[in-house]
C-alpha positions as CSV (number, residue, x, y, z in Angstrom):
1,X,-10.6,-7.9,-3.1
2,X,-14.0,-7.5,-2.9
3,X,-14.5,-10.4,-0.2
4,X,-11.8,-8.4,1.8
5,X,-14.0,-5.1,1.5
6,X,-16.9,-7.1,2.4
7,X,-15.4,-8.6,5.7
8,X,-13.9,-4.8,6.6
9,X,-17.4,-3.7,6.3
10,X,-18.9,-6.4,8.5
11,X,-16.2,-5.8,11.2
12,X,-17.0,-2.0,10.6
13,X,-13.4,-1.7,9.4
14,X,-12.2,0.4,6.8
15,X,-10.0,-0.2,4.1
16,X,-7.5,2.8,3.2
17,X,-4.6,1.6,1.3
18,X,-2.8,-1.6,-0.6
19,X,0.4,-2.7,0.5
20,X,2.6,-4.6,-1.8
21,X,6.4,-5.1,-2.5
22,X,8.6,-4.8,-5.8
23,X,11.0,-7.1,-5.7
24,X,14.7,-5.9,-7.4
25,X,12.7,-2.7,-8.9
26,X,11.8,0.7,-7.1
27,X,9.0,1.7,-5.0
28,X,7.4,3.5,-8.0
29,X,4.1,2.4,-9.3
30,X,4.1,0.0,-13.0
31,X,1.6,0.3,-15.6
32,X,-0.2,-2.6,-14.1
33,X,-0.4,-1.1,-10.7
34,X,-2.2,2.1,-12.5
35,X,-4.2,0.2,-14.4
36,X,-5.6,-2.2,-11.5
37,X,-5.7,0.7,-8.5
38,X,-8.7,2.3,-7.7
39,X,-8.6,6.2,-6.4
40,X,-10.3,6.0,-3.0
41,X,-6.9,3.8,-1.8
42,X,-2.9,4.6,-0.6
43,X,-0.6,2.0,-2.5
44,X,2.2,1.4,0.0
45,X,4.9,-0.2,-2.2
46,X,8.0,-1.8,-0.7
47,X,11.3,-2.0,-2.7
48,X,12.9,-5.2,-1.8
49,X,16.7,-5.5,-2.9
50,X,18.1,-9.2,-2.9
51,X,15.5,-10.0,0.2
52,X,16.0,-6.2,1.7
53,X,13.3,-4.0,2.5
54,X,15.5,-0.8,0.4
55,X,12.6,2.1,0.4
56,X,9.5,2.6,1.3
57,X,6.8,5.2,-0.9
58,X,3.1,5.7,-0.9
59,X,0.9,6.7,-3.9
60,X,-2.7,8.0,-4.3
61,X,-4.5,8.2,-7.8
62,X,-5.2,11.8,-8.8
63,X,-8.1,12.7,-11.1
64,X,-6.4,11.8,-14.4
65,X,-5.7,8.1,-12.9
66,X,-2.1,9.0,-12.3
67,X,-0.3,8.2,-9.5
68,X,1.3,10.8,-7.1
69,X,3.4,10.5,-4.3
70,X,1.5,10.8,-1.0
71,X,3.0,11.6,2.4
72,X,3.4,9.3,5.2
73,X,4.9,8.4,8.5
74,X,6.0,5.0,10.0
75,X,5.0,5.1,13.3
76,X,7.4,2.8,15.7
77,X,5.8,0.2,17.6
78,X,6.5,-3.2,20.1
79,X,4.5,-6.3,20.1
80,X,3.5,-7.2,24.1
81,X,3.7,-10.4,24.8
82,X,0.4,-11.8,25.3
83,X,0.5,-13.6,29.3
């Protein structure tokens, strides 16, 4: 994580959120997700349902280190190919 932050900081990049999948469980955070998040981040999980993307949710740390559902959009988008 930390050699990710560093090469978002040396490309002037900023990192604003963690993406990862549950795989046959909901998009809701786990004890180990709480425990290893940091507050300054989104945590974009992914419920996957035998190899299905099911539901999409995003959550943000509040002050007493729980999570809480934070509001997002997907925005649509196409991939040019390159000529």
């Amino acid at each position: 994580m930390m050699l990710i932050q560093k090469s978002g900081r040396d490309r002037n990049l900023d990192i604003i959120g963690i993406y990862h999948s549950h795989p046959d469980c909901e998009a809701v955070p786990s004890e180990c997700d709480r425990l290893a998040a940091w507050s300054q981040y989104s945590y974009l999980i992914v419920s996957v349902r035998q190899g299905v993307a099911q539901d999409c949710l995003c959550w943000t740390l509040d002050e007493e280190d729980q999570f809480q559902r934070e509001p997002f959009q997907l925005e649509p988008f196409t991939v040019q190919p390159s000529t």
